[in-house]
N, C-alpha and C positions, 0 to 999 in steps of 0.2 A: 831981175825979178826974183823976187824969194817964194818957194810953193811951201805950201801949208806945210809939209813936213821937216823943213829945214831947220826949226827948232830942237829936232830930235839929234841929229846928228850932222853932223860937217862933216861927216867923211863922203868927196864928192862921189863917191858909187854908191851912193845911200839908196839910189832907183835900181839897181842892179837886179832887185830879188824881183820887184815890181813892173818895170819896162825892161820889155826883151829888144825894142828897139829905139835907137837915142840919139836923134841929130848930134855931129860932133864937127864944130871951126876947126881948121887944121893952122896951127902957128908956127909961123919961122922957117927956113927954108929947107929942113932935113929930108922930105919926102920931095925933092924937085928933084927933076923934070915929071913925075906920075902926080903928085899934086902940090900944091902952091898956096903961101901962105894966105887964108881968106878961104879955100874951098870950104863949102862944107860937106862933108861925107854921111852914110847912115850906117850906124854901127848895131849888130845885131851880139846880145849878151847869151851866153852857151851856146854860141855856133861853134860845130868843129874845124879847128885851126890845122891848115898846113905849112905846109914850106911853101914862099911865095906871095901867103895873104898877108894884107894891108891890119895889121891889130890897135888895137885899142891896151895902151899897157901903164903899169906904177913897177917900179923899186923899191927894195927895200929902205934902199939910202936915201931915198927921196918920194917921202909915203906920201905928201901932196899931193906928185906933179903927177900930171895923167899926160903920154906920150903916143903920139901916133906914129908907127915905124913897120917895118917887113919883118915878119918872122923867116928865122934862118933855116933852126933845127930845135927839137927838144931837147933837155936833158934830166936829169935828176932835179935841178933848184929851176926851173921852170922854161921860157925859151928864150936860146937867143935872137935878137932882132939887132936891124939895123936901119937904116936911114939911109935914103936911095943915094942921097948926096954926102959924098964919100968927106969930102971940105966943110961941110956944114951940119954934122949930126955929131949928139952925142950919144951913143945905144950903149948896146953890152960888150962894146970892145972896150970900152971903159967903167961899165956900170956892173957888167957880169948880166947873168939871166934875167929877165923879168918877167912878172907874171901877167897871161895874157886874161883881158876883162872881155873886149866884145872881137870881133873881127867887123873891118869893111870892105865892106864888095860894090857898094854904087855911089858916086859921088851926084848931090843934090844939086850944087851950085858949086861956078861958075855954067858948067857944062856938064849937064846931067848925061848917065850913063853909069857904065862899071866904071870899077878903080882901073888903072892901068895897072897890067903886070909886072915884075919885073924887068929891069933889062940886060941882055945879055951879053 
């Protein structure tokens, strides 16, 4: 579905300044066992990010792709994350920093509720 302002720009965080919160499909299996490709999650835009939350992120090298991953730790060139599933992600151990867009805290579907934590 295209909304009236997608003539303006394609850059997909174009709602960014607009909606503070953004249903988001979760693809591919980086984020399993906490979630699985098809969930959809609600990601909220200028929530404060810690170590442990579920983000909403782009790279530089890859100004496209929007990624869903665990923020690590901050640094100077923005946070590292990672992707729960150690065999199936590819984050900042390859990509370097990314910059975080929304954080998610509750998944809508399959099974509503929070994201899952971390695991330890």
């Amino acid at each position: 579905m295209v909304g009236q302002d997608d003539h303006v720009t394609r850059d997909p965080l174009w709602r960014e300044s607009v909606m503070r919160l953004r249903r988001v499909t979760v693809r591919g299996p980086s984020m399993s066992p906490a979630l699985s490709d098809g969930d959809v999650v609600l990601v909220r835009f200028g929530a404060p990010v810690r170590p442990g939350d579920v983000v909403l992120v782009t790279w530089a090298s890859r100004p496209g792709q929007l990624s869903v991953k665990r923020a690590v730790h901050p640094d100077a060139d923005g946070w590292h994350v990672r992707g729960d599933n150690p065999f199936g992600s590819t984050d900042s151990a390859t990509l370097g920093p990314a910059s975080v867009h929304a954080v998610a805290r509750h998944r809508l579907w399959p099974r509503p509720g929070r994201v899952p934590g971390p695991r330890h």
